[in-house]
C-alpha positions in Angstrom: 80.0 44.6 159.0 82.6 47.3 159.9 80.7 49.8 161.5 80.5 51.6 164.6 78.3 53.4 167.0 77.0 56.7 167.0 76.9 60.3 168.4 74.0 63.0 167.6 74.7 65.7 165.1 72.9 68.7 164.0 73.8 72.3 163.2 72.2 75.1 163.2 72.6 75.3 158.9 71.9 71.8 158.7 68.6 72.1 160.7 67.2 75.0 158.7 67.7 72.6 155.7 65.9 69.4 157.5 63.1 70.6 157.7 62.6 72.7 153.9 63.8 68.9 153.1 61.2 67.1 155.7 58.6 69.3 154.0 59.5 68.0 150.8 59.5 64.1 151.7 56.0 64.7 152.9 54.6 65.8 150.3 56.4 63.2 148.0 55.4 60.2 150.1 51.7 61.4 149.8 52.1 61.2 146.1 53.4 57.9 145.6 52.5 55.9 148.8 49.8 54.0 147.4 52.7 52.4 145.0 54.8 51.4 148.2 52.4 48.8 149.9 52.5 49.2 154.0 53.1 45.8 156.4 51.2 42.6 154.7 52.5 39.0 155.7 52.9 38.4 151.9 55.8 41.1 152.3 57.4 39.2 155.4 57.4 36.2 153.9 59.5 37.8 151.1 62.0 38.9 153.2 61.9 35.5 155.5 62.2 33.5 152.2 65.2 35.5 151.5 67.4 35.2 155.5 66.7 32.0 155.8 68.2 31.3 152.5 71.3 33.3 152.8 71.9 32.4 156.3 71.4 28.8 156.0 73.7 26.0 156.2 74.0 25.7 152.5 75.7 29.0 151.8 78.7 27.9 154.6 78.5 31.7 156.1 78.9 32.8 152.8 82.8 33.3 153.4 84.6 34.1 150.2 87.0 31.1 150.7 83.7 28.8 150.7 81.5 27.1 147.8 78.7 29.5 149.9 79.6 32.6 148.6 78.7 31.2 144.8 75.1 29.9 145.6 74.5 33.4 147.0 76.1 35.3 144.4 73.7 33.0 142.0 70.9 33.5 144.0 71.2 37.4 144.3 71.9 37.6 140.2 68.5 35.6 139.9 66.3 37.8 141.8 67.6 40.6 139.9 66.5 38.5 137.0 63.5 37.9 137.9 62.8 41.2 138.8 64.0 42.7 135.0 66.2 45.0 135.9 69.1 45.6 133.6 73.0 43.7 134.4 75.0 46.4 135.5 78.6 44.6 136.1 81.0 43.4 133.2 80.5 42.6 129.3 76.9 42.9 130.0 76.6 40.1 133.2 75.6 41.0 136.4 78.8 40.4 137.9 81.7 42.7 138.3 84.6 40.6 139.5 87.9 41.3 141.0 90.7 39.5 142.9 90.9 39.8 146.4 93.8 37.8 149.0 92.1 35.6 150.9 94.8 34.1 153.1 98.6 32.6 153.3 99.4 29.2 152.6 102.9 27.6 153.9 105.4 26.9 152.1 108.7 24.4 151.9 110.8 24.8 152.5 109.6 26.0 156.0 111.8 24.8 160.2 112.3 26.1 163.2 115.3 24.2 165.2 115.7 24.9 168.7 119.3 24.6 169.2 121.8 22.7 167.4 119.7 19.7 166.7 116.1 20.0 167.9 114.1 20.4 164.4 110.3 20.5 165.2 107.7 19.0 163.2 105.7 21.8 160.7 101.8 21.7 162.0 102.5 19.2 165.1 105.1 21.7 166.7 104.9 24.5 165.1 103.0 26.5 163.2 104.0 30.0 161.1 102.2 33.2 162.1 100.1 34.6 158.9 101.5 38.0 159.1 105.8 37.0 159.0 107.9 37.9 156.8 109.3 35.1 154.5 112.6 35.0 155.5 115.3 32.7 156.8 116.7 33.7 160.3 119.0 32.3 162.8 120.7 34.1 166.2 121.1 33.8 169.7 118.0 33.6 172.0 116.5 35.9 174.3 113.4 36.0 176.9 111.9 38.8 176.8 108.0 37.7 178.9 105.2 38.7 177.6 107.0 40.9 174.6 105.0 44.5 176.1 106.4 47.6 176.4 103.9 50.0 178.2 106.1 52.9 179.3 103.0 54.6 180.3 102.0 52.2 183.0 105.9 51.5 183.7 106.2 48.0 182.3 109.0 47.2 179.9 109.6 43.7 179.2 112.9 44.7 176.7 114.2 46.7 179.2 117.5 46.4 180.2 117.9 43.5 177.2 119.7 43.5 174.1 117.5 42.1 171.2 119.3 43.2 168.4 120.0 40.8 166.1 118.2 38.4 168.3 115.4 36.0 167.7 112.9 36.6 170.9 110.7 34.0 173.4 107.7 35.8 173.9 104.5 34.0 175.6 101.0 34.7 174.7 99.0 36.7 176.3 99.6 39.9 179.4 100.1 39.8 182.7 96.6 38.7 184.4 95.0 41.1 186.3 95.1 41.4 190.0 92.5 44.1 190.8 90.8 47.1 188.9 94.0 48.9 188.8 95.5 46.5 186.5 96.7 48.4 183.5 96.4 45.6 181.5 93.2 43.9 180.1 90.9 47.3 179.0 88.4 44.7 177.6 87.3 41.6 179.2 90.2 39.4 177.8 92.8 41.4 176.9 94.2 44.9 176.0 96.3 45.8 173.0 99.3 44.9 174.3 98.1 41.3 174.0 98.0 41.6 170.1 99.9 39.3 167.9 100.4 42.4 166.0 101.5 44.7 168.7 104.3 41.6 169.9 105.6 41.3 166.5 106.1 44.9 165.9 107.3 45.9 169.3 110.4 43.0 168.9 111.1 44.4 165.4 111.2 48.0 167.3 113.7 46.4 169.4 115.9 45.1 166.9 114.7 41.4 166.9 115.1 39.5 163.7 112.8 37.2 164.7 110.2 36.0 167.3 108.6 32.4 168.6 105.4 33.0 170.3 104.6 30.5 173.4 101.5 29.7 175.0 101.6 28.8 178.2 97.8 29.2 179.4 97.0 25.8 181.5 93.6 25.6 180.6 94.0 25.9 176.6 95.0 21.9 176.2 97.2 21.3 173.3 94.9 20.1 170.9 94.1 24.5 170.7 97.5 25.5 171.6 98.5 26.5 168.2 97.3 28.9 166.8 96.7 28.5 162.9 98.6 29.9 160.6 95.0 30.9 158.3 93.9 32.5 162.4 96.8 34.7 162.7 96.5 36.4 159.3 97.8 40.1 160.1 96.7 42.8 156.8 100.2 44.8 157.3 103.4 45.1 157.4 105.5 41.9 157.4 109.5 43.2 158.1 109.7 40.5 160.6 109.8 36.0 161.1 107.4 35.1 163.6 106.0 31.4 164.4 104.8 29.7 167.7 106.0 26.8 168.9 104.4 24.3 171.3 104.7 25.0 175.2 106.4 21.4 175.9 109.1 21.4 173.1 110.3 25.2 173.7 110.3 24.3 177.6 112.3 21.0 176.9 114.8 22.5 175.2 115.3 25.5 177.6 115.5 23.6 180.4 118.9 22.4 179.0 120.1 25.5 179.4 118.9 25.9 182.7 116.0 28.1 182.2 112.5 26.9 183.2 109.9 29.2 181.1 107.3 28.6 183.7 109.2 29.3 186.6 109.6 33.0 184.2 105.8 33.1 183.6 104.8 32.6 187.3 107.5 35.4 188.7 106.3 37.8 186.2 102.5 37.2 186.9 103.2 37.2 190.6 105.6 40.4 190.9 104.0 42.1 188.2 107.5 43.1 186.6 109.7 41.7 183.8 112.0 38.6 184.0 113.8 38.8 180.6 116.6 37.4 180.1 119.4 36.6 177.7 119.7 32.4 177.0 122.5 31.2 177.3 124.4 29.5 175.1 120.7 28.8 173.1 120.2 29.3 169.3 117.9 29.2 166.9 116.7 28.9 163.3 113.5 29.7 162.1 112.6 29.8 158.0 109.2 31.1 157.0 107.8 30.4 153.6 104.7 32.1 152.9 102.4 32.6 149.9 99.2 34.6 149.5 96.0 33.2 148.5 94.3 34.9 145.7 90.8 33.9 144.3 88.1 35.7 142.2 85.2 37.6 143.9 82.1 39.1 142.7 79.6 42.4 142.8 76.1 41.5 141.8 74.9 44.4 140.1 71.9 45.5 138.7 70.1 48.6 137.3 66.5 50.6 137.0 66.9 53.3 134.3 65.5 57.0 135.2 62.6 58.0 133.9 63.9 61.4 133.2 65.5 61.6 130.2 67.5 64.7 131.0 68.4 62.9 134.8 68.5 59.4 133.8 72.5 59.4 133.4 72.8 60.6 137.7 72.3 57.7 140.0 72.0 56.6 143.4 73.3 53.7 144.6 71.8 51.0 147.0 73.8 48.4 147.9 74.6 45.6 150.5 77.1 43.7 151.4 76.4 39.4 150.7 79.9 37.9 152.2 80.3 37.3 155.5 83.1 35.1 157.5 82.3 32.2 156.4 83.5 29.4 159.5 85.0 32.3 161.5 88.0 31.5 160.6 89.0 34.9 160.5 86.2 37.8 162.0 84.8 35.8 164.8 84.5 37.2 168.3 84.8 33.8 169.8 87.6 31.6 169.0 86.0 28.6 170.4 83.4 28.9 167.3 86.8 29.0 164.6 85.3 26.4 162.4 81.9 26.5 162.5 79.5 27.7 160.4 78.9 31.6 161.3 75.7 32.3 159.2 75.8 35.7 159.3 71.8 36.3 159.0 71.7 40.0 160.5 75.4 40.9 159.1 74.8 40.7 156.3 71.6 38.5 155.0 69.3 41.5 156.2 70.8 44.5 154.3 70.9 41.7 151.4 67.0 40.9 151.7 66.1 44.2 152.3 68.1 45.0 149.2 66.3 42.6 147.2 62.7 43.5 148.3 63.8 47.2 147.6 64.9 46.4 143.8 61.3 44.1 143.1 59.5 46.8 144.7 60.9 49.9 142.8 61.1 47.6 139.0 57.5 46.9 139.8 55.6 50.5 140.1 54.2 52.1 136.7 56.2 55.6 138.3 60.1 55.1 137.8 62.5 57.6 140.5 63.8 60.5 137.4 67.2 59.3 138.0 68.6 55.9 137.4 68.5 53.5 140.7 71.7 51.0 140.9 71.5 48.1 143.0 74.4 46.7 144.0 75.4 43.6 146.8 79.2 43.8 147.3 81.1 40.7 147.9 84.6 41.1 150.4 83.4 43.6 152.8 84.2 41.9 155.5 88.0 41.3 154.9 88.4 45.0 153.6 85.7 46.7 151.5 87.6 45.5 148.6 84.1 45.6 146.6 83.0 48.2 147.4 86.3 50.0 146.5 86.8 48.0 143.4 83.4 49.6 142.5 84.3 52.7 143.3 87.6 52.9 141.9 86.9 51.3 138.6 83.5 53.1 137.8 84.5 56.7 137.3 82.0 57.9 135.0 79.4 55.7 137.0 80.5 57.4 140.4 80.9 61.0 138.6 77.0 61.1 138.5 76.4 59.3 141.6 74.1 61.5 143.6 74.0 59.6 146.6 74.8 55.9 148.2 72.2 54.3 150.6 74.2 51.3 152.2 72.0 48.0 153.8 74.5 46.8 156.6 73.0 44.9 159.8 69.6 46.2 159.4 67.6 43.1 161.1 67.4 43.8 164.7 64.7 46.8 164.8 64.4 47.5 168.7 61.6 50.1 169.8 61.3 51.1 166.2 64.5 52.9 166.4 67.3 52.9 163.8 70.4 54.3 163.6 71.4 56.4 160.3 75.1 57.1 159.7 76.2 60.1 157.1 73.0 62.4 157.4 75.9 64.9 158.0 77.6 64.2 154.8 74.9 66.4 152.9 72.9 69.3 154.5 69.6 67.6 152.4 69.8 64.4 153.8 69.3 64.4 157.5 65.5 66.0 156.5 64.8 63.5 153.7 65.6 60.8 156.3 63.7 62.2 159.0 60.3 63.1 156.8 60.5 59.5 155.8 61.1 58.0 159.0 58.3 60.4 161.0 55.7 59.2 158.2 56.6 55.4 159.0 56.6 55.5 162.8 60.3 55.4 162.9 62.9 57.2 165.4 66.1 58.0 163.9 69.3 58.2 165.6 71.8 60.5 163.5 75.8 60.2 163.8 78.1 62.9 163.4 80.5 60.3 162.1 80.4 58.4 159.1 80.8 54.5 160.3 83.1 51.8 158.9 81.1 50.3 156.0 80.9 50.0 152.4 79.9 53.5 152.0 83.2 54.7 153.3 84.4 53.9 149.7 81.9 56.6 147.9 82.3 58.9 150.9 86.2 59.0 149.9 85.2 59.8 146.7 83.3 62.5 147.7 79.9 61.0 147.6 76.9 61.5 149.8 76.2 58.6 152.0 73.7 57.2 154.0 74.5 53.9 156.5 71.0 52.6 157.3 71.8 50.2 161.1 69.7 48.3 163.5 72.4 48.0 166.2 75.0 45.7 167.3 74.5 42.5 169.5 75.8 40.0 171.7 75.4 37.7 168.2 77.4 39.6 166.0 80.1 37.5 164.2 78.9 34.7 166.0 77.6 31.4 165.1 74.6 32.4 167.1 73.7 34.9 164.6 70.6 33.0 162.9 67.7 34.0 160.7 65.3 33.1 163.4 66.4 36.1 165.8 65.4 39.0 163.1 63.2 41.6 163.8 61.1 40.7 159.8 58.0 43.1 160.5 61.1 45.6 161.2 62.6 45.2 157.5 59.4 46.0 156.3 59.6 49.0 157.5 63.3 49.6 156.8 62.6 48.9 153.6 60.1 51.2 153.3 62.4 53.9 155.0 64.9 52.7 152.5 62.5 53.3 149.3 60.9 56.6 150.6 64.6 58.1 151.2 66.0 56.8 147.8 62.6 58.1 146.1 62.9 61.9 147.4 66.7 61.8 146.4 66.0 60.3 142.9 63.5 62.9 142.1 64.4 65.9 144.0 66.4 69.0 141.8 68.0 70.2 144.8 72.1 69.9 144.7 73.9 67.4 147.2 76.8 68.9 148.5 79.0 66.8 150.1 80.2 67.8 153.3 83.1 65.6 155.4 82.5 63.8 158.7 84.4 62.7 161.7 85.2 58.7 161.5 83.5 56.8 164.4 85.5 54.4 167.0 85.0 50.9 166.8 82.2 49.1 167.5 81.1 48.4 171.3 79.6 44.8 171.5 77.2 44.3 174.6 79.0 43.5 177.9 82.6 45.0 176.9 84.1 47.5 178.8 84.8 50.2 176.7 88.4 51.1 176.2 90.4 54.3 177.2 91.8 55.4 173.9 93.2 58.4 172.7 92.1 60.0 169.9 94.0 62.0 166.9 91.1 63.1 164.3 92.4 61.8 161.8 90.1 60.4 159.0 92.0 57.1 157.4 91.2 56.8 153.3 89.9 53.1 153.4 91.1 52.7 149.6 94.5 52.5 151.0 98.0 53.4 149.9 101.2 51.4 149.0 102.5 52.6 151.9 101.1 53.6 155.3 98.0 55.2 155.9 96.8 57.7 153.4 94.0 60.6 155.5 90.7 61.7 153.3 90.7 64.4 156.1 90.3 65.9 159.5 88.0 66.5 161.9 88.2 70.3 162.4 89.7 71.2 165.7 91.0 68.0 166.1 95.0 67.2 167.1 95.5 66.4 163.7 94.3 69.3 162.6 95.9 71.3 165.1 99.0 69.7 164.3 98.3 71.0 160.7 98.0 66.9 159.2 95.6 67.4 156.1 94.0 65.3 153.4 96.1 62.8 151.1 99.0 62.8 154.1 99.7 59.7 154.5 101.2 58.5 158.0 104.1 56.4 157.9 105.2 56.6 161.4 103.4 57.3 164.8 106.3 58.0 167.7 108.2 54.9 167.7 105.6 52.7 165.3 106.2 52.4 161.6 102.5 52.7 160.0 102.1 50.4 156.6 98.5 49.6 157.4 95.4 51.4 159.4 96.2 48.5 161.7 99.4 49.8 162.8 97.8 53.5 163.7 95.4 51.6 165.9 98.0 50.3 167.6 100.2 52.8 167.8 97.1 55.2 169.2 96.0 52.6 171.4 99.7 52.5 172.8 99.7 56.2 173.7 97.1 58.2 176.4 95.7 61.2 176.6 97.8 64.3 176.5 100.8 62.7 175.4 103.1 64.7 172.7 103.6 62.2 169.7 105.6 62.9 166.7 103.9 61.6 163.6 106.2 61.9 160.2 103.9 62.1 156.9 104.3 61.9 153.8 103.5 64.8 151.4 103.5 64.4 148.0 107.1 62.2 148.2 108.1 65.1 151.3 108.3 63.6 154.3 107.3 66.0 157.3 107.7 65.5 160.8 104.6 67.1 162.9 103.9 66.9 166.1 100.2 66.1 167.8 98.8 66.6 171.6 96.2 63.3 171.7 93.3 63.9 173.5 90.8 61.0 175.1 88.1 59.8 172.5 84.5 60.7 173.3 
């Protein structure tokens, strides 16, 4: 899962048409209730059965690099199967397949020598970072600490340095903290100046050609020094060669030139300020070979013809996403747990079960929703949306007469019978439809004046009502520890119910769905972290992406993008001193900035670029 939190929404307009709409669900509910049984065992055992599947050892974390993902994909296209309902994906299967990246594999040739003669060993050594540039470097060598410039909280390891042309020394890591005042470290372990990401493109700011990342934390023991090349993958921009190399053999060599890397690391810790440094006399040569990994994925897909012949061609979509990361390799919270088996039961084996109980359920009843139900569990969420958007971009007639999407994502951990509901905003109808269901089951909605980071984003950007059904987020997510056996199963009942009443009233209602835009929501806040001071722009990134830098499906109104007079299908290619190829590089870029700074961002318009300026204001 990609989602966030939430923030209460409601306007006066929007109110007026909850509860005509609440009204409405009532009523319908009455009707067909008997067809919908309420809480039985029979239905928990369902749902169990289907977790403790999915979530099991078997299926690997159902990672879409591991034989897991297949055995769910098979077991999701049985159900559906089973249950009769039609194949909705290609050449009459219920598969719709695409090709996603699923990491970088090295290359020969591939080196890094350390002077004139010092070539270390590839793997032992050495390792390449996932997001470099292939690319063959070689230059004089330069310190420069911890590789962070933070004007803001005047800290500037470059300055006074001349990288240009240069290949950098950068260690791993920030500064450590001394006291609350540190302005280092806004979460727990590290701040976004501690980003492999934010290194890299900060010594390509500078002019570097190239950078060799060092780790010189005592307590990390070598056998975890290096980081993997597969652990480092970076989604963006790659204009520059970047590898680490072990503590010992980048110490060794320096100290023939006099220069004692930890002596560096202690002063800079201890004096809180910069000890970079040109090398002299030191070279180096560093040659990255890198290839992407592509491999086949799969949407299960499956669908209930309307019973209205004059509505059966409009649809609404339920869906859920069945990857999830697999061993952690790439998505886990704890690093510790890279290579383990993250099961994944409430992200995303819930929405998945719930899913599946919804499509028996609905092919069961003698009364068929008018319009047409598609059920749909999306493969590659988790490294993208990429089915999601591969749905939504290569089903135009399909999404044309999609009515509304109700997306399953983390939906396992019921607490005090509350759930959250992202997108109620997105059409004036569907915060009351939501509400009348949820009153009539004993349910306490939350409602979010954003729209979340889920699969739903890709029929939102298409203009698409959406609804982001969400139990909550926990001190388990993307975590090993995130096991069947923790879920709330009396609560997916009831989801599901929720689920079925909502998709019911939409299905048969002959009201219109206007879509109406929505502010994005910030990342996720896990349990225990501090949350972070960011700024905030209003922008609102199109998650179908662009060939280049960050394309916007909109503004928030009022918002310093708007202000600044940014507008739907810019797309950002630079951020004050940060060139934007990915919505990673915004982050960073944002998160390098504070409140009430003046930035210049340059857009893209049409093939126009325009320079604008934006006052940032503090998120929340």
């Amino acid at each position: 899962m990609r989602s966030a939190e939430y923030c209460k929404y409601k306007s006066p307009r929007a109110g007026v048409a909850a509860f005509v709409a609440s009204l409405a669900v009532l009523f319908a509910l009455s009707a067909w209730s008997f067809e919908i049984p309420s809480f039985s065992s029979s239905r928990v055992e369902v749902l169990r059965d289907h977790v403790r599947h999915l979530a099991s050892e078997e299926l690997t974390g159902r990672g879409i690099e591991t034989p897991g993902i297949e055995l769910a994909r098979a077991y999701i296209a049985g159900e559906f199967t089973k249950y009769g309902l039609r194949p909705g994906g290609d050449n009459g299967t219920y598969l719709q397949s695409f090709e996603v990246v699923t990491g970088v594999a090295v290359k020969q040739p591939a080196s890094l020598t350390l002077g004139n003669q010092t070539a270390l060993t590839l793997n032992q050594d050495w390792t390449p970072l996932g997001f470099s540039a292939s690319a063959k470097v070689a230059g004089e060598v330069a310190f420069a600490g911890y590789g962070i410039t933070a004007k803001n909280y005047g800290y500037d390891d470059y300055d006074g340095i001349d990288v240009n042309g240069k290949i950098v020394v950068v260690l791993r890591y920030e500064p450590p903290p001394k006291d609350g005042n540190s302005p280092f470290r806004k979460y727990p372990n590290y701040s976004i100046h501690a980003t492999l990401r934010a290194k890299a493109e900060n010594a390509r700011k500078h002019g570097a050609i190239g950078m060799i990342l060092v780790d010189m934390n005592d307590s990390g023991g070598e056998k975890k020094e290096l980081i993997s090349t597969r652990n480092s993958l970076w989604r963006g921009g790659n204009s520059l060669v970047a590898a680490q190399a072990r503590a010992s053999a980048v110490e060794k060599w320096l100290s023939g030139q006099g220069v004692s890397l930890k002596t560096l690391r202690d002063r800079i810790d201890r004096e809180e300020k910069p000890a970079s440094m040109q090398v002299p006399g030191a070279k180096a040569a560093l040659q990255v070979n890198l290839e992407e990994i592509r491999q086949r994925a799969d949407n299960v897909v499956a669908i209930l013809p309307g019973a209205d012949l004059k509505l059966t061609d409009e649809s609404i979509v339920i869906a859920a996403h069945y990857d999830h990361i697999g061993f952690g390799h790439y998505g886990t919270r704890d690093s510790s747990t890279a290579g383990r088996i993250h099961h994944g039961a409430d992200d995303n084996a819930s929405g998945v079960a719930v899913l599946l109980d919804a499509a028996q359920r609905l092919s069961r009843i003698d009364s068929r929703p008018a319009r047409t139900i598609v059920f749909a569990a999306f493969s590659a969420e988790e490294s993208g949306l990429h089915g999601s958007r591969h749905y939504a971009n290569n089903s135009p007639a399909r999404l044309s007469s999609t009515k509304a999407m109700l997306n399953l994502d983390m939906v396992g951990r019921l607490r005090d019978s509350r759930v959250t509901v992202f997108g109620t905003g997105s059409a004036e109808e569907l915060s009351g439809i939501v509400r009348g269901a949820a009153n009539e089951l004993g349910l306490e909605i939350r409602e979010s004046d954003g729209i979340g980071r889920s699969d739903h984003i890709s029929f939102y950007n298409r203009k698409v009502p959406v609804l982001h059904f969400f139990t909550g987020i926990h001190p388990d997510y993307h975590r090993p520890s995130d096991t069947w056996d923790k879920l709330n199963l009396e609560g997916m009942v009831k989801i599901t119910d929720l689920v079925l009443a909502t998709a019911r009233q939409i299905a048969n209602t002959k009201a219109p769905m206007n879509f109406v835009s929505l502010p994005p929501v910030p990342r996720t806040q896990v349990p225990g972290e501090k949350p972070a001071l960011t700024t905030y722009l209003g922008s609102i990134p199109d998650y179908s992406g662009s060939d280049e830098g960050v394309r916007l499906a909109g503004v928030s109104p009022g918002s310093p993008a708007a202000i600044a007079g940014l507008r739907e299908g810019d797309v950002i290619v630079k951020l004050g001193e940060i060139k934007i190829h990915r919505l990673e590089d915004l982050m960073l870029a944002l998160g390098s900035q504070k409140p009430g700074d003046e930035v210049e961002i340059v857009v893209l318009r049409g093939t126009q670029p325009i320079s604008l300026k934006a006052v940032l204001r503090a998120k929340g």
